[in-house]
Wavefront OBJ file of the C-alpha trace (Angstrom):
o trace
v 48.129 9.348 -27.200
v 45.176 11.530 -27.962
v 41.481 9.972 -28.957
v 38.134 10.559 -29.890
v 36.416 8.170 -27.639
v 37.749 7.383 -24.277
v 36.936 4.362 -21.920
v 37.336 5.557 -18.485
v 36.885 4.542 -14.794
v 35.372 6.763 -12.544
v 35.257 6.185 -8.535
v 31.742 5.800 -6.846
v 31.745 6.906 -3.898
v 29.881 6.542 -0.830
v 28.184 9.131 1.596
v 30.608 8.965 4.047
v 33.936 9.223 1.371
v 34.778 5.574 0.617
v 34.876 3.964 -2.802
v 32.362 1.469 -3.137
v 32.984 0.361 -6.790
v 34.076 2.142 -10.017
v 31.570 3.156 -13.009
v 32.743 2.441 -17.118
v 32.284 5.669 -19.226
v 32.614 5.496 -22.433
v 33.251 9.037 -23.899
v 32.940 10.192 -27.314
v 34.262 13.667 -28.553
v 33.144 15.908 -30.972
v 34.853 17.309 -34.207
v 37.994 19.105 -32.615
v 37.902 17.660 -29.428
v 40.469 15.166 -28.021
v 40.248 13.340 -24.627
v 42.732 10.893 -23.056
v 43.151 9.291 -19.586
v 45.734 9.489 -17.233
v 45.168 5.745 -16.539
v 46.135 4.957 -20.379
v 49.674 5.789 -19.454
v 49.751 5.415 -15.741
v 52.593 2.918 -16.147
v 55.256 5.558 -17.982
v 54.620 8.079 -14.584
v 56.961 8.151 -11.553
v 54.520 10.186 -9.361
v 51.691 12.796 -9.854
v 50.912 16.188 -8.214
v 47.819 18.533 -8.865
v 46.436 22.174 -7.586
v 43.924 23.983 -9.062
v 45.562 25.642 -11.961
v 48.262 22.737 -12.571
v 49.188 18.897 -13.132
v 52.825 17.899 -12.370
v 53.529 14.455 -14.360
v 56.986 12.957 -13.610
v 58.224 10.331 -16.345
v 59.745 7.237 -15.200
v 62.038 7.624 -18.378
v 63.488 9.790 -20.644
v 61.842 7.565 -23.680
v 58.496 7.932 -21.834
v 59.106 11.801 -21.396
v 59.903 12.263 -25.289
v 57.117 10.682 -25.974
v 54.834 12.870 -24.067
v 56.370 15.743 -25.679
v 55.894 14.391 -29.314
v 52.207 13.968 -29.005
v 51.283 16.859 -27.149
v 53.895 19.964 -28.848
v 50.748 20.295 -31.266
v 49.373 21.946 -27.532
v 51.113 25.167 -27.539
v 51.129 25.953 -31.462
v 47.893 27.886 -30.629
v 46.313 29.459 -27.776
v 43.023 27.641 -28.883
v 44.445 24.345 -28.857
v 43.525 22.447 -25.869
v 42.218 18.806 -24.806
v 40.282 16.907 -21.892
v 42.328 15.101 -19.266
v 40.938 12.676 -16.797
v 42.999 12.637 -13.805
v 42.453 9.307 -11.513
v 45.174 10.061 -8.337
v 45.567 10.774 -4.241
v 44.591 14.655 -4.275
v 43.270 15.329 -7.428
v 39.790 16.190 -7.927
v 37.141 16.157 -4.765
v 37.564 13.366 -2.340
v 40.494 11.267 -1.615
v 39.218 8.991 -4.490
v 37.926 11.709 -6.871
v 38.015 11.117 -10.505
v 39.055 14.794 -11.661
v 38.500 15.964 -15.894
v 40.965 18.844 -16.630
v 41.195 21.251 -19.617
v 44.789 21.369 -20.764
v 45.993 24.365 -22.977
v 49.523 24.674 -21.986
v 52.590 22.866 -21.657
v 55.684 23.277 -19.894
v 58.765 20.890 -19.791
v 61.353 19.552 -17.332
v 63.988 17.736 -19.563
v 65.733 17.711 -16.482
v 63.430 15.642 -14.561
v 61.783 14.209 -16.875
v 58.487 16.572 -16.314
v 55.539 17.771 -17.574
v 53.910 21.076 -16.942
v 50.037 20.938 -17.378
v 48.097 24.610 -17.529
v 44.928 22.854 -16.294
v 41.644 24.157 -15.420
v 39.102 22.325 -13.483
v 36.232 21.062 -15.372
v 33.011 19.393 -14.209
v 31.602 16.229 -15.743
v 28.888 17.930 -17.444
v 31.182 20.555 -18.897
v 34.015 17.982 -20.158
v 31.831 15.063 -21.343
v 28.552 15.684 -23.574
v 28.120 12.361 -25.180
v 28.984 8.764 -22.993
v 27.916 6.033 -22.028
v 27.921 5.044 -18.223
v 27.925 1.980 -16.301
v 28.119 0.911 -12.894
v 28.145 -2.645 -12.026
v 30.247 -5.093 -10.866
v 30.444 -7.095 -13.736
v 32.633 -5.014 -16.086
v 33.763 -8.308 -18.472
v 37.248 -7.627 -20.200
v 39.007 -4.602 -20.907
v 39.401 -3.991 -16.817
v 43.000 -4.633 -15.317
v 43.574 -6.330 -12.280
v 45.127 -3.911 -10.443
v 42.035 -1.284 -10.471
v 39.927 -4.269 -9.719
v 41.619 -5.049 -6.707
v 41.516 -1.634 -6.086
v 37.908 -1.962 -5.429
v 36.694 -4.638 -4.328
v 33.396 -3.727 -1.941
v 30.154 -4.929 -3.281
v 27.105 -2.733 -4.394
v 24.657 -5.064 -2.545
v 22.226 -2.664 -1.038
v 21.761 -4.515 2.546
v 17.944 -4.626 3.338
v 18.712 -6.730 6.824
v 15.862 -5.530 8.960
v 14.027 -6.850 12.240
v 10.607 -5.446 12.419
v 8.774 -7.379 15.085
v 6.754 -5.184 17.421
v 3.530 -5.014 18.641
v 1.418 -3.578 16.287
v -1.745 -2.063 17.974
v -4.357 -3.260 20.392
v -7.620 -1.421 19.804
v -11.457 -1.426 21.093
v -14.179 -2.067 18.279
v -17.564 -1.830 20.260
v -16.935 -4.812 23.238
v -14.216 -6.439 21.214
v -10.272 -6.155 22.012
v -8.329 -6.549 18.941
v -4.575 -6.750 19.444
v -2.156 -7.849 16.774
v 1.675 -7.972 17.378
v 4.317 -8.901 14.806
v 6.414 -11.706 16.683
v 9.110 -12.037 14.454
v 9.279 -9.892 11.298
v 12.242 -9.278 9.165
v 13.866 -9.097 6.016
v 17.288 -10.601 5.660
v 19.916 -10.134 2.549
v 20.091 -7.465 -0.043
v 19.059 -6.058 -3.596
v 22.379 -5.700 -6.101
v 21.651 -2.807 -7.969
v 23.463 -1.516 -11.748
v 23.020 1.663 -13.239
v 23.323 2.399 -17.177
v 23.190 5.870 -18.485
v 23.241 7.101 -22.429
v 23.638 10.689 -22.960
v 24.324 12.099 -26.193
v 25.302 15.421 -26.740
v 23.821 16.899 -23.365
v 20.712 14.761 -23.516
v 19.562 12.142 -21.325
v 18.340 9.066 -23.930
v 18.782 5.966 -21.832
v 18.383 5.486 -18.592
v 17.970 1.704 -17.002
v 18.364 0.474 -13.413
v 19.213 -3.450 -13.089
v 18.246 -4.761 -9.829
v 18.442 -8.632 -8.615
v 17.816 -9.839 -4.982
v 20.937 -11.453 -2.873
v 20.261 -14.439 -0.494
v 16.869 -12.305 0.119
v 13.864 -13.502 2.724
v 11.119 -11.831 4.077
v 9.535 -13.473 7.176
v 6.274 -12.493 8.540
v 4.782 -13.611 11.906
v 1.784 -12.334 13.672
v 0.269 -13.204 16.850
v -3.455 -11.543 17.048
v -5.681 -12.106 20.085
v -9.490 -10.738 19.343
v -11.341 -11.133 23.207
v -14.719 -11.589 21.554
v -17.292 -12.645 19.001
v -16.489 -9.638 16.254
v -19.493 -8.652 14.471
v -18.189 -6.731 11.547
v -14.747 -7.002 9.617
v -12.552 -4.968 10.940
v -8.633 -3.777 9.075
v -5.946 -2.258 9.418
v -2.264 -1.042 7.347
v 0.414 0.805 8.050
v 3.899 1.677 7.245
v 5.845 0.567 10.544
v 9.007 2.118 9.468
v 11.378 3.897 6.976
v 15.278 2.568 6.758
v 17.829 4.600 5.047
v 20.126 2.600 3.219
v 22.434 4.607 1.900
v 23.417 5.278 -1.799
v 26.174 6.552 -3.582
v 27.557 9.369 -6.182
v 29.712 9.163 -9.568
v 31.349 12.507 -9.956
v 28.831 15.078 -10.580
v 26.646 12.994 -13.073
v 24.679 10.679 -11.130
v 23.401 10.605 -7.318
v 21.705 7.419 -5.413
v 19.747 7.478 -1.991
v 17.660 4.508 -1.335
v 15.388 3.343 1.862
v 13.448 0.724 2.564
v 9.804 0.893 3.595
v 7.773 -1.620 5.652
v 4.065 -1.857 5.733
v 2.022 -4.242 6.895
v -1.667 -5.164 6.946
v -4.271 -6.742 8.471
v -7.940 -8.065 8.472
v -10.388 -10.452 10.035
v -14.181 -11.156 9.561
v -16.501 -13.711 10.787
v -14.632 -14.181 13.884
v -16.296 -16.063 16.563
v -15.028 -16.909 20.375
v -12.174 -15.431 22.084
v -8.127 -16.823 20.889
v -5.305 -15.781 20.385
v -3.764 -17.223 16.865
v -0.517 -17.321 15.566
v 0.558 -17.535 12.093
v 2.485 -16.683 9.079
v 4.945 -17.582 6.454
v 8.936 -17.010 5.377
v 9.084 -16.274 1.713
v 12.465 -16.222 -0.366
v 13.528 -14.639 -4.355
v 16.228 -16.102 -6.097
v 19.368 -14.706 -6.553
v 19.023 -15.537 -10.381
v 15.787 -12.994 -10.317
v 16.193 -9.425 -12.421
v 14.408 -6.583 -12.739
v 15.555 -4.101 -15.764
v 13.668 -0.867 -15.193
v 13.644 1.369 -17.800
v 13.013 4.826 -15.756
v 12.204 7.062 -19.443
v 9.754 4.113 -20.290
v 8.787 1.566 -17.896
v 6.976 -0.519 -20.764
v 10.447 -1.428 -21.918
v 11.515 -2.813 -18.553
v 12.080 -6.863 -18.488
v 11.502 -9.208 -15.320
v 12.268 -12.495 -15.226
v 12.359 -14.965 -12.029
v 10.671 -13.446 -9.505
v 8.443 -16.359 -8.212
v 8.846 -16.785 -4.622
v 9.225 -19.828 -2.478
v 7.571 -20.116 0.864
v 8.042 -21.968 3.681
v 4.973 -21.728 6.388
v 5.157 -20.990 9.691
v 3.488 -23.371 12.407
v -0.090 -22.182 12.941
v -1.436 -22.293 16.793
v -4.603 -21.186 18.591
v -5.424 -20.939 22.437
v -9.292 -22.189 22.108
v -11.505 -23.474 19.488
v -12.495 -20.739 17.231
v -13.874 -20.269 13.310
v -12.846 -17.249 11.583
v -11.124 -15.645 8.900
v -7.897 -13.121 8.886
v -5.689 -11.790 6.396
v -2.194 -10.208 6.830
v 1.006 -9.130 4.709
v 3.641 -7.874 5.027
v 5.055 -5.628 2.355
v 8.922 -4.180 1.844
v 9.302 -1.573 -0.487
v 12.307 -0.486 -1.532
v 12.813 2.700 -2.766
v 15.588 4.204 -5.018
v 15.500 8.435 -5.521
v 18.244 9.162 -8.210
v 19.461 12.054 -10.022
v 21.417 12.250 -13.687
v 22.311 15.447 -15.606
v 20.195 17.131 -12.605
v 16.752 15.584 -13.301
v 15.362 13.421 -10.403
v 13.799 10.040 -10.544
v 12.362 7.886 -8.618
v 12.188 3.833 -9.049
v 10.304 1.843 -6.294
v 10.243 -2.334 -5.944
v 7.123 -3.002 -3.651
v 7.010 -6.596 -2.496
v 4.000 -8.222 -0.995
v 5.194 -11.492 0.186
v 2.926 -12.952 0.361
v -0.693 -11.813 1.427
v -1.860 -14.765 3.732
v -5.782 -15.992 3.891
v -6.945 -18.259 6.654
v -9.846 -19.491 6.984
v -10.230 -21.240 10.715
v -12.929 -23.623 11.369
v -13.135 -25.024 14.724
v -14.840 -29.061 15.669
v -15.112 -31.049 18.323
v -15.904 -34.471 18.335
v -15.761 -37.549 21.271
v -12.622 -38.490 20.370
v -10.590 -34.834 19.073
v -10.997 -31.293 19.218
v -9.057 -28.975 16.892
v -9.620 -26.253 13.758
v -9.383 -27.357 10.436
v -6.879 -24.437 8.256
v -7.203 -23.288 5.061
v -4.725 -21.230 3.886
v -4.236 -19.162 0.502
v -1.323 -17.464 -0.263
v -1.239 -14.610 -2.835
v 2.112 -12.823 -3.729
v 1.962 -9.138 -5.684
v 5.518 -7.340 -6.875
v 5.143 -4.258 -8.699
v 7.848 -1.497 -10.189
v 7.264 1.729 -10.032
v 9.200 4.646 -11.874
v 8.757 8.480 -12.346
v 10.286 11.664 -12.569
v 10.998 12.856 -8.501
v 7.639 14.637 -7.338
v 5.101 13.202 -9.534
v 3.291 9.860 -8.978
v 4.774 7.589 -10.794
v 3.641 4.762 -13.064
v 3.036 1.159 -12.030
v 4.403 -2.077 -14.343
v 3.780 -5.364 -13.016
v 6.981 -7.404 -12.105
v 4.847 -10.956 -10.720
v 1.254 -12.051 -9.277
v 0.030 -15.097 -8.944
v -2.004 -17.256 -6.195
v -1.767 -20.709 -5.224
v -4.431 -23.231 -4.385
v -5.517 -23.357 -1.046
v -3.740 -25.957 1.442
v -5.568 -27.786 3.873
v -4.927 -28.968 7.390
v -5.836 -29.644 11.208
v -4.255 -28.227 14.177
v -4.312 -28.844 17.615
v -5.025 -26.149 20.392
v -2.592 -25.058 22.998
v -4.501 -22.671 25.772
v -2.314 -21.166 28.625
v -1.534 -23.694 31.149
v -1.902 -20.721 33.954
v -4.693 -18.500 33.045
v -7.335 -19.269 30.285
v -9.138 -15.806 29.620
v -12.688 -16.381 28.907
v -15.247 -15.154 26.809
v -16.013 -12.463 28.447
v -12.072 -11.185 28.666
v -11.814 -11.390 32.541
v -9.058 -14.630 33.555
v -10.460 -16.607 36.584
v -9.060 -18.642 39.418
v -8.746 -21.890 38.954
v -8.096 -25.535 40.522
v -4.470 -27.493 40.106
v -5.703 -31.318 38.378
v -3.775 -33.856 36.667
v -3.696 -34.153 33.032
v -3.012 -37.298 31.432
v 0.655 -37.436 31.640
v 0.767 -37.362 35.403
v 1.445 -33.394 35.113
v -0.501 -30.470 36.941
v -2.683 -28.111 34.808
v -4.850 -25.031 36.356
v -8.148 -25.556 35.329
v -9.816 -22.271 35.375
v -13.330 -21.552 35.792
v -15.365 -19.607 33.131
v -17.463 -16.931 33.295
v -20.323 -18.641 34.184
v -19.089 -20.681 36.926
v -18.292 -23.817 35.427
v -14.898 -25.565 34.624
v -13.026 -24.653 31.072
v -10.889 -28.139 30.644
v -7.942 -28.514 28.801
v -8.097 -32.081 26.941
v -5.334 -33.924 24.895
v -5.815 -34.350 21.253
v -5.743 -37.802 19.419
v -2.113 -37.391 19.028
v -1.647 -36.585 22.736
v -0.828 -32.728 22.612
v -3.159 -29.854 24.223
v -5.926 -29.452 22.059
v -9.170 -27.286 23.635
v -10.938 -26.202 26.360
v -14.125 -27.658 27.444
v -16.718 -26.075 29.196
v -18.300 -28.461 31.784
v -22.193 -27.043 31.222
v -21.724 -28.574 27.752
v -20.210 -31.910 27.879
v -22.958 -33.237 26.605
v -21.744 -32.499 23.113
v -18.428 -34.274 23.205
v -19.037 -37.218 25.371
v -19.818 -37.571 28.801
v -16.914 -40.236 28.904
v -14.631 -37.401 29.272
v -16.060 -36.381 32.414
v -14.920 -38.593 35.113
v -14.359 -35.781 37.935
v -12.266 -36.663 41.351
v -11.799 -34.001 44.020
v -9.085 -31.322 43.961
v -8.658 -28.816 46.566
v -12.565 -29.372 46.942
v -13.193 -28.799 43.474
v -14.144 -30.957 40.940
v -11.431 -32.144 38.213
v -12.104 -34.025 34.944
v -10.372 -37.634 34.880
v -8.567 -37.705 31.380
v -9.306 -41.644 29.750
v -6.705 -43.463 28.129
v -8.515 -43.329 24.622
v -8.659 -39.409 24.549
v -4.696 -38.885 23.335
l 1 2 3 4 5 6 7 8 9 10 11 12 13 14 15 16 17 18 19 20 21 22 23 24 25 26 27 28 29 30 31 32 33 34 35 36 37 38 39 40 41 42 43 44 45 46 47 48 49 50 51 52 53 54 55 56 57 58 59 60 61 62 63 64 65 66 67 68 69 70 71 72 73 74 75 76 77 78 79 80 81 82 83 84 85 86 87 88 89 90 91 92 93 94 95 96 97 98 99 100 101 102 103 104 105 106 107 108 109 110 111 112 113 114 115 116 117 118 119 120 121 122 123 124 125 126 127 128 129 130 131 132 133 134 135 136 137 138 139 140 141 142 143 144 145 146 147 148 149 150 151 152 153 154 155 156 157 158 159 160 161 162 163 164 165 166 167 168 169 170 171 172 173 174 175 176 177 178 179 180 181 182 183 184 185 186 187 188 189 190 191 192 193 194 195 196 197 198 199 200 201 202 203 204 205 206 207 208 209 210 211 212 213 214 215 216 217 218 219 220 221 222 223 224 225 226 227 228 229 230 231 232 233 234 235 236 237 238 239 240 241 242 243 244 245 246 247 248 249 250 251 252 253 254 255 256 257 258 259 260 261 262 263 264 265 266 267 268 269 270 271 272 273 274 275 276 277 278 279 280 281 282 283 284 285 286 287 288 289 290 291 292 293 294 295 296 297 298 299 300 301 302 303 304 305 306 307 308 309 310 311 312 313 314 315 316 317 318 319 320 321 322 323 324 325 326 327 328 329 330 331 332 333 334 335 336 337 338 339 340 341 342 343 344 345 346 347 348 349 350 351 352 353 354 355 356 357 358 359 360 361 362 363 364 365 366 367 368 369 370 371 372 373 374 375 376 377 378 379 380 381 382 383 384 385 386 387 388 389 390 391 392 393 394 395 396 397 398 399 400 401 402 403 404 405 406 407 408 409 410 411 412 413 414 415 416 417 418 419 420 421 422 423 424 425 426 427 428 429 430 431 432 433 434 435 436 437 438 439 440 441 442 443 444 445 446 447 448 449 450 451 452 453 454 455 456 457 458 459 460 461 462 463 464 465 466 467 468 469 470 471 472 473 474 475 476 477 478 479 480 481 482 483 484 485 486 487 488 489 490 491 492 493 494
């Protein structure tokens, strides 16, 4: 009944009490040491009771009793005899699920009830186990019965489902208003995360975090109005929160806390004309990717499969305008752990992506828009130390893609156009071409900004009247409105 090595199952347990999985140790004794489980035997017991000096087994049988007795009278032959056993049972050990080692080094029997007297004393992990191997993980392969499965069956997903979105900041650079909001910034799914520790006789040798994303997506939109020409580039970054997502212990061996930071940043250059643009992109990691971070030696960690997929987000603009911005966003999630009592830290930052777009705005007579470039580049890094001290930096994936190319429309505010100057006008109701009312407003130099269709009929720019010239004075058929002159819209524009 005795052993060497045991192969054990130890509760993990949340902050708040509950069992979110079990962790496989593998123990291995020295010379003169013997370790068993209660859970080897489990089946022979009728019930179980524990206090701090004693554990009460009751034997289903007399056969299962003798047997007890056989392999354990060796116990009491000497007051140094003694072994290790692992209690797994409702009120043993801390916590409703605890997962309790005992020193046994006497033995008194019940023949009458078929009991078992244990002289036990309470031992911590570190005290009864100085060589194992430990794993925590949901995938435990064979050797694991059913019923301690079912036992458990909550997953060890870390959830990293977050909503962001907030304005960011509006701030004053010289004459220019720059204000930046994120319209609808999250992070949905979750990171499944295994631990594997090695220690052998006391000392920590192996030490590896496995972490692979779950139906994972990051989606970043921003919305940035600049009320200006901007001279000189202007940026910005910054952490917009912190989100504790919880963790978990095993016994007194290892300890998890994890949150999840969100940055993100922002720049623009060579901006000219007052807009407001919209723009951004939704980028998802397979649930095949993994990350296998060593945390003694980060240049024997292993990634594999952690290209992203994107899916862009429509790109709008209120006016014509050329310029060039860049934004991310970036989650990083954060893991602070502790084994044997030495802490360590192991990060996952995630840029995804950093978006380049480069706006160029034309007009022509027949269609008015900004051509788009766009260039996406994705960074993920892993980052590992001891708790306290910066830690080191291993590449998980970079790469950029070629830029795309395309032409959008432009959809001003059918109520209030703001001009160049950042002061909205009055305006005058007219007809546009499909038999609706627009306000045309006036600019700030008295003359009429015009919202015209596009060659495939939607809003596309505003037109200042003192300029027509340039696009076609075809498009300038006025007719009265509230005394004011409004632009007739031709059937070829659209």
């Amino acid at each position: 009944m005795l052993r060497r090595s045991e192969f054990l199952l130890i509760s993990v347990i949340e902050p708040d009490g509950q069992p979110v999985g079990l962790a496989k140790m593998t123990v291995y004794t020295a010379k003169g040491e013997w370790i068993i489980s209660m859970e080897s035997f489990r089946e022979m017991l009728e019930t179980v009771r524990c206090d701090d000096r004693t554990v009460v087994l009751f034997f289903k049988s007399n056969a299962s009793f003798q047997y007890a007795v056989h392999a354990w009278k060796w116990v009491n032959e000497d007051a140094e005899n003694s072994f290790i056993m692992v209690v797994n049972h409702h009120g043993c050990g801390d916590g409703t699920y605890g997962t309790q080692p005992y020193n046994i080094s006497g033995i008194r029997y019940d023949e009458q009830h078929f009991a078992t007297y244990l002289l036990a004393e309470k031992l911590s992990w570190r005290e009864a186990v100085h060589t194992f191997d430990l794993d925590f993980t949901n995938n435990f392969g064979y050797g694991i019965g059913a019923r301690q499965l079912a036992t458990y069956d909550k997953s060890t997903t870390l959830s990293l489902t977050n909503d962001f979105s907030q304005d960011l900041f509006s701030e004053d650079i010289g004459e220019v208003t720059i204000s930046v909001a994120c319209t609808d910034c999250t992070t949905e799914g979750g990171m499944v995360v295994s631990v594997h520790v090695g220690v052998s006789i006391g000392n920590l040798e192996e030490f590896t975090i496995s972490a692979s994303p779950k139906d994972f997506i990051a989606t970043m939109e921003l919305q940035a109005s600049i009320e200006a020409t901007l001279g000189s580039p202007y940026s910005w970054r910054q952490k917009i929160t912190s989100v504790e997502l919880g963790g978990f212990t095993i016994a007194d061996i290892l300890t998890l806390d994890s949150t999840l930071d969100y940055y993100i940043g922002f720049s623009v250059s060579a901006w000219q004309s007052f807009s407001a643009v919209t723009f951004g992109t939704s980028a998802t990691l397979s649930d095949s990717a993994v990350a296998e971070i060593d945390l003694l030696n980060i240049k024997h960690s292993n990634f594999s499969g952690w290209a992203p997929t994107f899916q862009p987000l429509p790109i709008s603009a209120s006016t014509r305008v050329s310029g060039d911005m860049v934004a991310y966003s970036e989650p990083a999630l954060t893991l602070h752990l502790t084994v044997l009592g030495i802490g360590f830290e192991a990060g996952l930052d995630f840029k995804l992506p950093e978006a380049r777009i480069h706006l160029e705005g034309f007009a022509s007579d027949k269609e008015v828009g900004i051509n788009v470039e766009t260039t996406l580049d994705v960074t993920l890094v892993a980052q590992v130390g001891f708790a306290g001290v910066d830690l080191v930096e291993d590449p998980i994936y970079n790469n950029s893609w070629p830029p795309t190319k395309d032409t959008i429309g432009i959809t001003p505010d059918s109520n209030s156009v703001t001009d160049v100057s950042g002061f909205p006008r009055k305006g005058v109701t007219c007809p546009n071409k499909g038999g609706e009312k627009v306000i045309i407003p006036r600019n700030g130099r008295g003359g009429l900004r015009v919202p015209v269709l596009n060659s495939i009929g939607r809003m596309a720019v505003t037109l200042e009247k003192e300029t027509e010239s340039k696009f076609g004075s075809s498009l300038w058929e006025p007719e009265k409105s509230n005394g004011m002159t409004c632009p007739r819209f031709q059937d070829r524009i659209g």
